[in-house]
N, C-alpha and C positions, 0 to 999 in steps of 0.2 A: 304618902301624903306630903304636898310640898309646905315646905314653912313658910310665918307670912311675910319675909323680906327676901325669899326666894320667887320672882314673878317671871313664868315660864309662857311663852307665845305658841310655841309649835303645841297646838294645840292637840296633837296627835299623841302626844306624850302627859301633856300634864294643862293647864287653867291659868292662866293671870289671874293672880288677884285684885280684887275690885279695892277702892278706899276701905273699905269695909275689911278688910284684909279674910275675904270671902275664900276658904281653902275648899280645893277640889280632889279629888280622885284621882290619879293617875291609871287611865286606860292602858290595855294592851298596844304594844306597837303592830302595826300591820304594814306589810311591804308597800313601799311606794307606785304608784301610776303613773306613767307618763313622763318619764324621768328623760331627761336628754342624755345624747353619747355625750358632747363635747358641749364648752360654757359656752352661754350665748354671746356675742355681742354685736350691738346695733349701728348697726349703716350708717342710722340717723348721725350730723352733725348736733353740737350744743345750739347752731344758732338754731336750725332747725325742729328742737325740742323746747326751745325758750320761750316764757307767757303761752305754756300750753297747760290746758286745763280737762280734767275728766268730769263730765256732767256724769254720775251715776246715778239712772231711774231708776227707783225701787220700787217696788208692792206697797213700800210706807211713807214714800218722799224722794225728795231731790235732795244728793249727797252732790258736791262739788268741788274736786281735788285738786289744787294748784300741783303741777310735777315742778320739782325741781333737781332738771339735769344737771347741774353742773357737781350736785352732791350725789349722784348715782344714774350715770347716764345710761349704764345698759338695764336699769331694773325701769326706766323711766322708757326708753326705750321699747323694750320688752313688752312693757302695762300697753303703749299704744299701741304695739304691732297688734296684740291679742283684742283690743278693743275694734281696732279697725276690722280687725276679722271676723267679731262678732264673737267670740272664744266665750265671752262674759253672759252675753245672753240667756237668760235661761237659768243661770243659777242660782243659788240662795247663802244668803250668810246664814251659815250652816251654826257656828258657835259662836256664846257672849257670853260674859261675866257684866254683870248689872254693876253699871255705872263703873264698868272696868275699860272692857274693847269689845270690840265684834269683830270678827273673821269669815270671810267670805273667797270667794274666786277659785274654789278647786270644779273643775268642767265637770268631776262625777255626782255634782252637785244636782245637773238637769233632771238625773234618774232619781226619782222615789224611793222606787225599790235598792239604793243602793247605798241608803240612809247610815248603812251599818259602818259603810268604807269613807263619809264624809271626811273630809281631813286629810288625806293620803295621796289624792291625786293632784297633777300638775307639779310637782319638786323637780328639784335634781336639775335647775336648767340656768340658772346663776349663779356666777360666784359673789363671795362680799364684799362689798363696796364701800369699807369703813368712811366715815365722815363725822363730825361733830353734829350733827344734827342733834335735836334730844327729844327723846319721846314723851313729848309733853301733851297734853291735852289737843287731838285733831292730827296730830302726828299720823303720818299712814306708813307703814313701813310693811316687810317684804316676814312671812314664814317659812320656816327651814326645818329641812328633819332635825330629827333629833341627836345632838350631838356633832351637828353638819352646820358649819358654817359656809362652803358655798353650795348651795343645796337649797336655795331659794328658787322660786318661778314664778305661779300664775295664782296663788296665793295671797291674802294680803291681810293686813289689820288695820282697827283704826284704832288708836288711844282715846276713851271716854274720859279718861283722868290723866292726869301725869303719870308714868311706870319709868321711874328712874333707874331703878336695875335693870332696864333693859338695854341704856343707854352702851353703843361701843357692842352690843352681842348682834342684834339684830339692824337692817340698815332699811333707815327712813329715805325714803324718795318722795314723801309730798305732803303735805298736809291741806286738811279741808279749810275751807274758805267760806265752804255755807253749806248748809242742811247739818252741822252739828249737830242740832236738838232731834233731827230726824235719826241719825247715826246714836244719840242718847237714848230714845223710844226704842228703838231696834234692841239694842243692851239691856232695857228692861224686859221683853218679852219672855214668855215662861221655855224654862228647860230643863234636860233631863238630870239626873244627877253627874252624869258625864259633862255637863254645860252644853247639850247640843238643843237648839233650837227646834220645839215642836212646831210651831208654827214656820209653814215654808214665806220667806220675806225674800222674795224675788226680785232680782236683778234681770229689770226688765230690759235694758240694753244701758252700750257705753257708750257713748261719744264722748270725742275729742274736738275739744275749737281753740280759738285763738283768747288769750282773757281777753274780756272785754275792758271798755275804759269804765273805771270807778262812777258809779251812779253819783249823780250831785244829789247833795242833801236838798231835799223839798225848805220849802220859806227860809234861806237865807240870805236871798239878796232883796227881796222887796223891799217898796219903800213903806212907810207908816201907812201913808194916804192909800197903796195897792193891797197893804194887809187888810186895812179898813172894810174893803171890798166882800171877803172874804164873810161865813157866816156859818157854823154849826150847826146840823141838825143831830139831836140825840134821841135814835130809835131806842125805846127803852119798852120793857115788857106792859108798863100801865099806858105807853103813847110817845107821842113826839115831844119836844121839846128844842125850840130852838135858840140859837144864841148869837146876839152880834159883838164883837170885839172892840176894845178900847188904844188899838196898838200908839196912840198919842200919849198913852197915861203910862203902858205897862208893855212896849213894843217885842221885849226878849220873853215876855208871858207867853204873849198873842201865838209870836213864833212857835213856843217849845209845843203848845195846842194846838196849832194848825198841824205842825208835825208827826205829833203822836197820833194825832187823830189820821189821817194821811197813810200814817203806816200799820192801823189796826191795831194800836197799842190799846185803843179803851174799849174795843170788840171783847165782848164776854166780860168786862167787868160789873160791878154791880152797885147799886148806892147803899152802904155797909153801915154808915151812921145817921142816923134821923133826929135831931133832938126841935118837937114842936115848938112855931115861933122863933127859931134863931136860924137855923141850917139844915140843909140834906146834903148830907158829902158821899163820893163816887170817886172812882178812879185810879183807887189801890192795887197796887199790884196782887195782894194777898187776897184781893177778892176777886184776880180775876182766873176762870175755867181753866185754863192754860197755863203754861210758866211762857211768857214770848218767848217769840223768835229774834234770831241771832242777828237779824236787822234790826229788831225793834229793841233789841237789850241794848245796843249800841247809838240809839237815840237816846235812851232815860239818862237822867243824869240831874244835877240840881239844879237851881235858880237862886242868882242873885236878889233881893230884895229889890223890887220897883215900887217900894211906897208911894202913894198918891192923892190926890186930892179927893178921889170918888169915895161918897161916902157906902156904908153897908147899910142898903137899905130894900127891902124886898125886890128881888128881881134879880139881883146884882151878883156877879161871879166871879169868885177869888180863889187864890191858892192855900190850900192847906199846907202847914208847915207844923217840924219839931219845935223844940227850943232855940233851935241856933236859923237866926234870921234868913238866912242862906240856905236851911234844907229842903225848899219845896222841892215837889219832883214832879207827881204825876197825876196826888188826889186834889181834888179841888170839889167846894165845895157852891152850892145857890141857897140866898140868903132870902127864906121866909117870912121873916120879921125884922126891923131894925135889930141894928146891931154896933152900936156905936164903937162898945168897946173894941171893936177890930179896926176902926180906921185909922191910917195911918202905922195900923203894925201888922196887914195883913195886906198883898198886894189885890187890887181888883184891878180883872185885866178884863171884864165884857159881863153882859147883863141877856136875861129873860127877855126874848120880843115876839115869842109865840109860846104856847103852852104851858103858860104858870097855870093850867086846871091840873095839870099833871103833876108838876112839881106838888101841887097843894092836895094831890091824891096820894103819892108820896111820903109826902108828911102824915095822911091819915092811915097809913098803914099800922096793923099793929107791930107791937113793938114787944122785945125782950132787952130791958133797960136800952140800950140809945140802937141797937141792932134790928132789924125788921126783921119779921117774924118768918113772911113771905121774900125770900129773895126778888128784889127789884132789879133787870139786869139791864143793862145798856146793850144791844143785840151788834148794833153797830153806829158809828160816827158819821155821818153822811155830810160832805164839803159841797159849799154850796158859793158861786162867784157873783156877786151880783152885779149889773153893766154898771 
C-alpha cells in the first residue's frame, strides 16, 4: 500500500493519489510490450515542434494539449510521430484516480480482451528529459516502468490536481489548454479497485495543428450606443422572457451579460430565489446543472459598482451583489414590484420588454421559504441584434 505523500504514476505498479490522498493497491508487475532496442529521438527541429498543439477526441470531449518542446523535445516529438500515425486511435484511458489524473496511450488499449495487460504496453522507448516543468494541474507528462527512469513512450498522464511529488521523477511535455473539465469527468468515472476504468473512454483519434490565434473576448470593444443594439432573450422552462439593456447607465454590466450570456454561462441555470412583490433572481453558479466550462470560468469574475440613476421599479434588471459593493458576478435578479430600497446601491443595467406574464408566473410559483419548489430553469440565453 503506498502512503499518502508517496504519489506513484507508473500506473502498472502502484495509483497517484487524488487531493483526497485516495490510496491504492499495488498490482502485480507484468512484462513490458513494445519496448524499443535503442532511445528514440526526433528528427523534428524545436522550431518545427513550436505552437503545436494535440486536439485529443475522446468518447467524453475535446482534451487539448499545448507541447512544449523546448522542455522535452523527443517525448513531444515522439507524442506527434505516434499521433500522425494514428498509434492513439482506438485507445482508451485505461486508469484514473478521481480528481487525481487519468492515464491513457498504451496501443493494447484497442483490444478488449486484453483489459488484463492495460498499463504495460508501449514503454521502453524514451529516455528522461528532466526539466523544471511542475506537475501542476493540466500538466501532461510521459509513464515509466517501474523503477525506470528512461523507460518512457506512448504512455501518458494528465494531472487533475497538482502532484508535487512527482515534480523532477517523471517529465512533463505539455499541458492542456482546454477540455480540463472533460479530462476532470473522465477521472471521475467508476473503477476497479486496481483504479482501471470500466468504462471504455476512447480516444477517438489525434491530431496535431498549429495553436491557433487566442480567440477575442466577445463585447469588448463596442461602443454604448452598438451594446444598445443588443437584446436577451431568456428561454426559461415557464417561457421566454426578454431583455433590453441600459449600457448608457451601467456599460461594464451590459458587457459582462452579453458575455456570459454569449458563452452559455447561464445555460442550465435556474431562478433559485423568488421573494413575491420585490424580486425573482437567477443566475448563480450554484444553481446551475453543470460546474462551467474552462472558457466560461475564465469569463466570471466581479463587477465594479455602476450605481445609477434608473430606479427599481417593476420590469427592471439589476445585479445581485454580497456585502462588498464590488462583488456582483453572475446572479442578477428582475424586479416584481417597486423597490426603492435598492436604488442607487444596486447597479440596474436593462429592464423586461417582453414576458413580464412569465416573470409574474414565476413569482407565483410555490415556494419553500424564498426557494421555488419547482425548479424554474433558464434552458438557454438567446442574443438577439437589432438593426
Amino acid at each position: 500500500m503506498c502512503c499518502r505523500r508517496t504519489i506513484l504514476l507508473c500506473l502498472l505498479a502502484a495509483a497517484v493519489v487524488a487531493p483526497a490522498q485516495v490510496r491504492a493497491q499495488v498490482p502485480a508487475r507484468r512484462p513490458v510490450v513494445g519496448a524499443a532496442s535503442a532511445p528514440f529521438k526526433t528528427p523534428l527541429t524545436l522550431d518545427q515542434m513550436k505552437n503545436k498543439q494535440a486536439v485529443v477526441e475522446t468518447s467524453a470531449g475535446i482534451i487539448v494539449i499545448q507541447f512544449l518542446p523546448e522542455a522535452a523535445p523527443n517525448h513531444v516529438g515522439y507524442f506527434m510521430k505516434l499521433a500522425r500515425e494514428g498509434t492513439y486511435n482506438g485507445t482508451v484511458f485505461h486508469r484514473a484516480v478521481k480528481l487525481g489524473i487519468i492515464q491513457g496511450g498504451d496501443p493494447l488499449s484497442r483490444d478488449p480482451g486484453k483489459r488484463a495487460l492495460y498499463g504495460t504496453g508501449g514503454l521502453g522507448v524514451l529516455k528522461a528529459e528532466p526539466n523544471p516543468e511542475k506537475h501542476t494541474r493540466g500538466a501532461v507528462s510521459a509513464v515509466l516502468q517501474p523503477g525506470k527512469p528512461d523507460s518512457a513512450g506512448a504512455q501518458f498522464f494528465i494531472c487533475i490536481a497538482d502532484q508535487p511529488s512527482l515534480d523532477g521523477q517523471y517529465t512533463v511535455f505539455g499541458r492542456v489548454v482546454e477540455g480540463l473539465d472533460v479530462a476532470e469527468k473522465i477521472s471521475q468515472g467508476a473503477a476497479d479497485t486496481e483504479g482501471r476504468l470500466t468504462d471504455r473512454i476512447e480516444i477517438k483519434s489525434v491530431t496535431v495543428r498549429d495553436t491557433p490565434a487566442p480567440e477575442p473576448v466577445p463585447f469588448t470593444t463596442e461602443t454604448p450606443e452598438e451594446l444598445a443594439r443588443w437584446h436577451a432573450v431568456l428561454e426559461t422552462t415557464l417561457g421566454a422572457i426578454t431583455l433590453e439593456f441600459l449600457p448608457d447607465k451601467a456599460p461594464e454590466h451590459v458587457r459582462n451579460f452579453l458575455r456570459l450570456s454569449k458563452l452559455g454561462v447561464y445555460d442550465g441555470t435556474a431562478f433559485h430565489r423568488v421573494v413575491p412583490n420585490f424580486v425573482v433572481q437567477a443566475g448563480a453558479m450554484t444553481s446551475r446543472r453543470e460546474k462551467p466550462g474552462e472558457k466560461q470560468q475564465k469569463a466570471i469574475g466581479t463587477l465594479k459598482p455602476e450605481f445609477n440613476s434608473t430606479l427599481h421599479v417593476k420590469g427592471v434588471v439589476s445585479m445581485a451583489r454580497g456585502d462588498d459593493p464590488a462583488s456582483a458576478s453572475t446572479s442578477f435578479f428582475i424586479c416584481t414590484g417597486p423597490a426603492a430600497s435598492l436604488d442607487g446601491k444596486y447597479t440596474a443595467f436593462g429592464r423586461v420588454i417582453d414576458g413580464m406574464a412569465v416573470v409574474e408566473a414565476i413569482e407565483k410559483t410555490p415556494l419553500n421559504g424564498e426557494e421555488p419548489v419547482t425548479r424554474v430553469e433558464i434552458t438557454h440565453v438567446r442574443l438577439e441584434q437589432t438593426p
